[in-house]
N, C-alpha and C positions, 0 to 999 in steps of 0.2 A: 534357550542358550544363544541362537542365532543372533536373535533380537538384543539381545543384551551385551555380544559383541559387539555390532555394529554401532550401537547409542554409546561404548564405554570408549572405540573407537574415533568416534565424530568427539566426544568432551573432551579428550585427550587432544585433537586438534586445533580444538575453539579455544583451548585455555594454553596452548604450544603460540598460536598468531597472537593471544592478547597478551602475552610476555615481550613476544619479540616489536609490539606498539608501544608497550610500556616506555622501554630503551628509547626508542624513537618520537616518542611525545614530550617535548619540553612547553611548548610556546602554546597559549589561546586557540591559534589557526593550524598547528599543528594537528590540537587536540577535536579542531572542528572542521576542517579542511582539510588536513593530511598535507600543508604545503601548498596545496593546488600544485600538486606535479603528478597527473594519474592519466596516464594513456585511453586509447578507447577500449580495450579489452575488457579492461577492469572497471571503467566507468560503465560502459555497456552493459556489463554482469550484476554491477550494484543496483543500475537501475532497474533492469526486469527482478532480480531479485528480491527488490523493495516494491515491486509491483504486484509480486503472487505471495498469496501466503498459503496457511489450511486455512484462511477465509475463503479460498477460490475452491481449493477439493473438496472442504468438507462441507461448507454451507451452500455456495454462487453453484457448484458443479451437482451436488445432491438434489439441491431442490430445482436446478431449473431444470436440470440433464431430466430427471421424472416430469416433469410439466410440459415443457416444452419439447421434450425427445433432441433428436441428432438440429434440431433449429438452434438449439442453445450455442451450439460450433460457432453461429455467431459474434457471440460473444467474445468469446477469444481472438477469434480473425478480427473483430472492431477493436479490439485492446491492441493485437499488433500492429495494424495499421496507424490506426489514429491515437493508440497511446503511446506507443512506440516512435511508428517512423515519422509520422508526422510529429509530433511532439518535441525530434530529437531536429530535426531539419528547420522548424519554422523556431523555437525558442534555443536551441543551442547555443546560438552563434550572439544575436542579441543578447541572451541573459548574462552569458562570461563575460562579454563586452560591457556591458553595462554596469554590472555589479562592480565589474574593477574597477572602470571609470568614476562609479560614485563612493568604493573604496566602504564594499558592505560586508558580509557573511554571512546575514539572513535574509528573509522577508522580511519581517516585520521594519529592521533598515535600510533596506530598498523601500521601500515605501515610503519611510520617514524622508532617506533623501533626494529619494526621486522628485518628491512632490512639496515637500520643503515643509509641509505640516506635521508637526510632534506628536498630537493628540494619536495621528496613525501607531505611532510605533508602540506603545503601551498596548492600545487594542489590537492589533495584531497579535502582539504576543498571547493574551490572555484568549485570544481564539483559538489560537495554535494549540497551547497547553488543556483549554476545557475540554475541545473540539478531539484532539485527539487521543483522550484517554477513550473514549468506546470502541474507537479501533481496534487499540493496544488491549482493552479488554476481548472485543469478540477473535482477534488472534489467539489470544492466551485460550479463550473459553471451547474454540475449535480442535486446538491440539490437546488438550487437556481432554476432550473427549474420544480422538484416536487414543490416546496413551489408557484412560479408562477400561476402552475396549480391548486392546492389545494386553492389558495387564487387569486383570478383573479385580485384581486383592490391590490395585491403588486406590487409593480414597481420592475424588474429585479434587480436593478441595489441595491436597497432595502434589498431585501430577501439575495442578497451576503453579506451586511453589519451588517444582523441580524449573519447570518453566522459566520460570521468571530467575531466579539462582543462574541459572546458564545466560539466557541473554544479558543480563547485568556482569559475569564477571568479564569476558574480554569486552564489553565496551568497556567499561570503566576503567578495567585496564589502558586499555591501546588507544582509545578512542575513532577517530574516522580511518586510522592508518589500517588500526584492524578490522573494523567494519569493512573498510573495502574488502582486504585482502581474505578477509571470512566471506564476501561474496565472492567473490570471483569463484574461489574451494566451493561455495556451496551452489554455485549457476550449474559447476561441471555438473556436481553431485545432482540436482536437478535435471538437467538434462539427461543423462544415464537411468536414474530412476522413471522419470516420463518415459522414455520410449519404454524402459521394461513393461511398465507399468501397462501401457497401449497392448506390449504382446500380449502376456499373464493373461489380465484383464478377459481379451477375447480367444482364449487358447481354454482357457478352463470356464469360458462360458456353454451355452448347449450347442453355440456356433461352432465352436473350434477353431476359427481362423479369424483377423480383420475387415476381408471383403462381405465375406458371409455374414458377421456381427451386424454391420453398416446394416444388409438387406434386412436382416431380421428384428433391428431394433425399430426399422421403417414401420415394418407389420406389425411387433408389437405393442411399439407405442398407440398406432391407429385403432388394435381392439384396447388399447386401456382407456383411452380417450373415448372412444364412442362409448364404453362402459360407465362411464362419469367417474373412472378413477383417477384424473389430473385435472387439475386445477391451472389450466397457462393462463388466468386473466385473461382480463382487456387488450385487444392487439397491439396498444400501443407500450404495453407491458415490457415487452422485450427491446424496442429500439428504444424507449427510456433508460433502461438496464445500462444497452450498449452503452449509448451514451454520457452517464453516471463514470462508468469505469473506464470509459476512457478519455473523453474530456477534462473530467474532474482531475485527475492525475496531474494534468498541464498546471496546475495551481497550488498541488497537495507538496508542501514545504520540501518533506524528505525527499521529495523524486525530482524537485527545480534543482535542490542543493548540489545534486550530484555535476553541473551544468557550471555549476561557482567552481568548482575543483577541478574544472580538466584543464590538462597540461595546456594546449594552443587551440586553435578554430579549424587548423587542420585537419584534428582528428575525428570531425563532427558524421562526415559523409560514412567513415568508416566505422564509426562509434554506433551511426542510425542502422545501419545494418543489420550490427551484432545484434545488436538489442533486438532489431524487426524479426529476426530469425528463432530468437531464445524464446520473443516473446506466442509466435506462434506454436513452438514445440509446447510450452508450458500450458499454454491454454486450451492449444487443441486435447491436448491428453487430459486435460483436467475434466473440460466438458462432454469427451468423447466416451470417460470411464461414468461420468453420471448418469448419461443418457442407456447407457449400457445395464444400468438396473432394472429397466425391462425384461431382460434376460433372467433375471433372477428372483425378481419378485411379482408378483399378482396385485398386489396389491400393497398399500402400506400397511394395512393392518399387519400382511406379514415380519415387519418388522416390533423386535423388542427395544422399548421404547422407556428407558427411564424419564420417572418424573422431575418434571419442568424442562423437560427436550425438545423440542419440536422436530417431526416424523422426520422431516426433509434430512435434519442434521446428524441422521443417524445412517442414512442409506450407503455413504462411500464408506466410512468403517467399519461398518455391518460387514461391506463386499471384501473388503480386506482383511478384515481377521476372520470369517467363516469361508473363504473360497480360497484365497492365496493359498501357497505352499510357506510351511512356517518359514522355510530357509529366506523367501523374498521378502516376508513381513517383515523382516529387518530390514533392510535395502528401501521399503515403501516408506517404515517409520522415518527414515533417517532423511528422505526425498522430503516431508513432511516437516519435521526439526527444520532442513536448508532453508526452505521456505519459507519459516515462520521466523526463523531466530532472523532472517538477513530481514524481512520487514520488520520485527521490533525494536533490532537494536537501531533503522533509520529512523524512527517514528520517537525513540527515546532520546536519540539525540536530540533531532531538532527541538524535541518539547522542552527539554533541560534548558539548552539556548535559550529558549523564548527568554526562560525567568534570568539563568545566569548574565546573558549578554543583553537582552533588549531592557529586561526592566532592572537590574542588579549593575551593572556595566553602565547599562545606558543612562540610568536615573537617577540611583541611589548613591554612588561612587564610581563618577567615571575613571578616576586614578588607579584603579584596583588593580593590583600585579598581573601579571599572566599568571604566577604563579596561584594566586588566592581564586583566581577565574576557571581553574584548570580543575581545581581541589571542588569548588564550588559546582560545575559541569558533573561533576564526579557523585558527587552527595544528592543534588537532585537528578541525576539519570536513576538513583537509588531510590529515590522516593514515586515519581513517577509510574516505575515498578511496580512499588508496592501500593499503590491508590489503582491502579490497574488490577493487580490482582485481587479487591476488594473487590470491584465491580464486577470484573470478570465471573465472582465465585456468588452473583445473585443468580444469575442461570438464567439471562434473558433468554423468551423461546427461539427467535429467528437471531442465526451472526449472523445474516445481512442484513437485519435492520437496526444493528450495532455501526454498520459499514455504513448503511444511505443516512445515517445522521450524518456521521460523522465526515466523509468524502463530502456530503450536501452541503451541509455548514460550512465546512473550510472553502469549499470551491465557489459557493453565493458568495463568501467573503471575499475571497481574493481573487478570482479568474478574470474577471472585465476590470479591475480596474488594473492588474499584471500584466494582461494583452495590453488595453489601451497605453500604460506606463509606456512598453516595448517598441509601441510603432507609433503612435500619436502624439505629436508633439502639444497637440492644443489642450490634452488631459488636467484639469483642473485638480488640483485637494481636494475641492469641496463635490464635486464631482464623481470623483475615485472612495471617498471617503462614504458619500452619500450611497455609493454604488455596492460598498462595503454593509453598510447596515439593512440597506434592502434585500442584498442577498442571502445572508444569515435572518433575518425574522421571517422571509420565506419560506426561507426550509423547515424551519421550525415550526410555523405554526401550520404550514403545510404535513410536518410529521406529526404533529399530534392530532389534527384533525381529520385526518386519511385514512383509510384502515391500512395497517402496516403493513400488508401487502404491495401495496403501492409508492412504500419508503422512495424508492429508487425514483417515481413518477415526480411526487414532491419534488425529491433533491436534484430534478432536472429543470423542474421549475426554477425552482431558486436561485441557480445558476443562471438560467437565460433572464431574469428581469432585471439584473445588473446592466446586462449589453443594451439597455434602454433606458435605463438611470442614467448612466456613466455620461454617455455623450450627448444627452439632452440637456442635465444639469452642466456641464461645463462649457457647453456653450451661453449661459447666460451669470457664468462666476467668474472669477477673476482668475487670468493665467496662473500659471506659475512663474516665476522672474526667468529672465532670458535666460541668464548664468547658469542657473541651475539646470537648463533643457539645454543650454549648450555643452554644458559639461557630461551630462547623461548620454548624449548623442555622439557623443564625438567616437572619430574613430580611427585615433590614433593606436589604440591600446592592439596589438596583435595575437 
C-alpha cells in the first residue's frame, strides 16, 4: 500500500511539471535549453541528478560495496571532487562562454564550429546517439530489477515499459524546462531518501547504529576476503573505476549541456558547491549501503538470484525489499525512480538532438521550423525509449558493463579533443578529429578483448590515448583559421 502511494504520488508530480513545460516550450532552445535562464540551484541539481542513477545503487554500489568493502567510499568522494567540483569550476565558465560565442546547443556543434570541420558534426552525433543507448538501457535494466524485487507479480519485461512510459511523458511534454524543474523535485527527493537510507540501512543491521556498522563492516569484509568470497581485482581496478565516473562525466553530452543553460558565469562558484555537496550525500550513501551487505550476507551464494542476473546486481535490492520496513520501501523506491527518471530523461534528450539538430537541422534541412524541430525532438526522444527498452530487456549480466561502454566510448570520443577546444588555441580538426577516432576504437576494442570485469580499466584507457593523439597530431596539421579561434576565445560574452 505504502509503496504504491509514494510511486502514484511521484507520477502525479512528474506528469503535474511536464504540463506546466508544455505551456512554456514554444521555440527549438526552449525545448532544449529551457531559454538558458536557470540559476545554480537548479542547474547544480540537474547535474548531480544526471550523474547518479540505480546504475550507482543497484549495480557500481552492489558489486563494488561487496568486493571492495567501505574502499569503494572512494568512489563517490572521486565522483564529488573531481566530477563535481572540479568539472563545475574548470569547464563552467569556458563552455557557457564559448558555446554562446560560437552560437551552438550541442556537442556535436561545438565541435563542428570550434574547429571549422563538418565531417565532426555527423560523427559526433551518430556517437552520441549509438553510444548512449547502453546507458539508457543498463538504467532501465537496474530499476526494472528493484521494481521486480519490490513487486514479484511484475513481469521484467513490464516494469522496463512502466519505465520508460514515465520518463517519456514529461519530457516530451515540457522538454528541458521540465527536465530541470523534475530535477531539482527529484535532488531534494534524493537527498532525504539517501540520508534515510544511511539510517535504516545500519539501524536494522546486526550493528544497530552508523559508527558501529563502519567498524563491523571493516571486520567483516576482512574475514570474507581472506575466505575468497570477493572478488576486488587488480589494484588498479578501483582508481580506474574512479576515474571512468568521474572524468568521463566532463565529456558525457547530458552533464556539459547543463553548462550551455545557466543563467550567467556568476553562478558557477555557487553552482560548484551545490553539486560538490549533493554529489557527496548521494554517493557516499550509495556506496556506504553496498558495502554494508556484509552485514547481511555470507556469502553470495546467499542470495536469490534469477536467471541471466548477475550476483552483484541483486545484493542492494535483496537488502531493501527483505530488511527495510515496508513503510520506507516506498520512500527507497521513489529515491530510486528520482534517480533514474532525472538520468534518462538527460540522456534522451541529448540523444534525440543528436539526430533532430545535428543531422536533421544540420544536414538535411537547415530551414526547418522550430516548430517541425520541436515535434521532431518529440517523436525521437520516443524512439530512443523504445530501442532502449529492446536492449535493456536482453538482460546483459553486469549494468556496469552497460556503463564502461558506454561513459568509455563517448568520453575516448570527446574529452581531449573538448578540453583541448576549451583552453588551446593551437587544437587542429584533424587533430581533435583524429583524437576522436582513437578514443572510441580504444575502448572498444579494449572492451571486447578484456574480460569485462575490467570494462571500467579499458574505458580509462580509451580516454587517456586521445590526450596524446590530440596534441601530437596538431602540431604537425594545419591550424584552424584565425577568425574562428578568435571568435571561440573571445570574451566579450558575460
Amino acid at each position: 500500500m505504502y509503496n504504491l502511494l509514494f510511486i502514484g504520488l511521484y507520477v502525479l508530480l512528474m506528469v503535474g511539471v511536464g504540463l506546466w513545460g508544455l505551456r512554456r516550450t514554444k521555440t527549438l532552445d526552449d525545448f532544449f535549453l529551457g531559454g538558458r535562464s536557470f540559476g545554480p540551484w537548479i542547474t547544480a541539481f540537474s547535474y548531480g541528478t544526471n550523474y547518479f542513477s540505480a546504475v550507482v545503487f543497484v549495480g557500481f554500489a552492489g558489486r563494488f560495496g561487496w568486493n571492495q568493502g567501505l574502499d569503494s567510499l572512494w568512489i563517490g568522494i572521486g565522483n564529488a571532487v573531481l566530477g563535481a567540483f572540479l568539472a563545475w569550476l574548470i569547464l563552467g565558465k569556458r563552455t557557457r562562454r564559448m558555446t554562446r560565442n560560437l552560437d551552438v546547443m550541442t556537442m556535436p556543434e561545438f565541435f563542428f564550429r570550434r574547429y571549422g570541420m563538418y565531417t565532426m558534426k555527423p560523427f559526433a552525433a551518430m556517437v552520441i546517439f549509438i553510444f548512449l543507448l547502453p546507458y539508457s538501457a543498463g538504467v532501465y535494466k537496474g530499476l526494472a530489477e528493484l521494481l521486480v524485487g519490490v513487486f514479484p507479480g511484475v513481469p521484467f519485461n513490464v516494469a522496463i515499459i512502466i519505465m520508460a512510459a514515465l520518463t517519456g511523458l514529461y519530457l516530451i511534454l515540457g522538454g528541458y524546462f521540465a527536465v530541470a524543474i523534475t530535477d531539482c523535485i527529484q535532488g531534494v527527493i534524493m537527498i532525504g531518501g539517501a540520508l534515510a537510507l544511511v539510517y535504516c540501512i545500519a539501524d536494522v543491521s546486526p550493528a544497530g547504529n552508523i559508527p558501529d556498522a563502519v567498524a563491523m563492516v571493516s571486520q567483516k569484509y576482512a574475514e570474507h576476503a581472506s575466505a575468497g568470497k570477493t572478488n576486488p581485482g587488480p589494484w588498479y581496478l578501483l582508481p580506474s573505476l574512479v576515474a571512468m565516473t568521474s572524468f568521463g562525466c566532463w565529456a558525457m553530452p547530458q552533464m556539459v549541456h547543463k553548462f550551455y543553460a545557466i543563467k550567467d558565469e556568476g553562478i558557477i562558484i555557487k553552482g560548484a558547491i551545490v553539486c560538490t555537496v549533493f554529489a557527496l550525500i548521494i554517493g557516499g550513501a550509495a556506496y556506504f549501503t553496498g558495502s554494508t551487505s556484509h552485514l547481511f550476507f555470507d556469502s553470495l551464494s546467499d542470495l536469490k538470484v534469477p536467471a541471466g542476473v548477475a550476483p552483484e546486481d541483486t545484493i542492494v535490492p535483496t537488502m531493501l525489499v527483505e530488511y527495510l520496513p515496508k513503510s520506507l520501501l516506498g520512500l527507497m523506491l521513489v529515491l530510486l525512480l528520482s534517480a533514474s527518471m532525472s538520468t534518462l530523461s538527460g540522456i534522451v534528450l541529448v540523444s534525440s538532438s543528436a539526430i533532430a539538430i545535428d543531422l536533421y537541422k544540420g544536414v538535411v534541412d537547415p530551414k526547418v521550423s522550430h516548430r517541425t524541430s520541436v515535434t521532431l525532438m518529440r517523436f525521437l526522444s520516443a524512439m530512443f525509449i523504445a530501442i532502449s527498452y529492446f536492449i535493456a530487456t536482453h538482460r546483459i549480466s553486469f549494468i556496469e558493463t552497460l556503463m564502461s561502454l558506454s561513459w568509455g566510448s563517448i568520453a575516448g570520443a570527446f574529452l581531449a579533443p573538448f578540453i583541448f577546444g576549451l583552453f588551446w588555441r593551437r587544437t587542429t580538426a584533424v587533430g581533435a578529429f583524429a583524437g576522436m577516432c582513437s578514443g572510441i576504437a580504444t575502448t572498444v576494442v579494449l572492451f571486447f578483448t578484456l574480460d569485462k570485469s575490467l570494462a571500467s580499466f579499458g574505458a580509462c584507457v580509451g580516454m587517456l590515448v586521445p590526450f596524446i593523439v590530440v596534441p601530437v597530431v596538431s602540431l604537425f596539421t594545419k591550424p584552424v583559421p584565425e577568425n574562428i579561434v578568435d571568435k571561440a576565445f573571445s570574451i566579450s560574452v558575460k
